[in-house]
N, C-alpha and C positions, 0 to 999 in steps of 0.2 A: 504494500500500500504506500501510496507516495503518500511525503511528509504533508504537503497540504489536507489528503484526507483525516490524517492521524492527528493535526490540529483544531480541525475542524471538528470531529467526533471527541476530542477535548475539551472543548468551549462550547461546546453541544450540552457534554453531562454537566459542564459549572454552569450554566444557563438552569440545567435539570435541576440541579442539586439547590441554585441558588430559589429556585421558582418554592420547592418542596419545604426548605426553609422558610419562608413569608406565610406568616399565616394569613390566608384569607385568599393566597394566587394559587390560581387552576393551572397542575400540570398541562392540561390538554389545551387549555385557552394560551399558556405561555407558548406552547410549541406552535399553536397555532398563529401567534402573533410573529414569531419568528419566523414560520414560512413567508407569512406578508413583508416585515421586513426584507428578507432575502431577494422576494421575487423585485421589490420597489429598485433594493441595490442593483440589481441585473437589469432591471430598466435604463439606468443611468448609464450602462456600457455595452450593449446589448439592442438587437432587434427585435420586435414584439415578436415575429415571426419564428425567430429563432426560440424565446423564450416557450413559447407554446408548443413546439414541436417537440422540446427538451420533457416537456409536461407529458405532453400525449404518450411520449414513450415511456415514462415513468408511470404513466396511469396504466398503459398493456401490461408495463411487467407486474404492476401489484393484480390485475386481472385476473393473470396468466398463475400467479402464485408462484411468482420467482424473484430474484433479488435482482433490484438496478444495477448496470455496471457503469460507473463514470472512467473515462479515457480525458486522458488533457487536452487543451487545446481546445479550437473551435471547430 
């Protein structure tokens, strides 16, 4: 796994961990605010077109009942 995914799954679970700590914040509503976040950042360097297609294939694999593969680059 390249280092960018192994930081990212990093700051993933201290995002997790920090959410479960707060009383009162929804695991599920923080992750969920965090996809929005991310997609918003990919707006800024990114085309819609691309964004969505990166989705769609992400929506067949959870479908499909197998695991996303991300490759670098564009």
């Amino acid at each position: 796994m390249a280092g960018e995914y192994q930081l990212a799954e990093k700051v993933l679970q201290s995002g997790l961990d920090s959410a479960r700590d707060n009383d009162g914040m929804d695991e599920i509503t923080f992750a969920r605010a965090l996809m929005y976040q991310l997609l918003e950042h990919n707006k800024t360097t990114r085309e819609d077109k691309d964004i969505i297609g990166e989705l769609e294939q992400h929506i067949r694999t959870v479908q499909d009942g197998g695991e996303s593969v991300i490759t670098r680059g564009d």
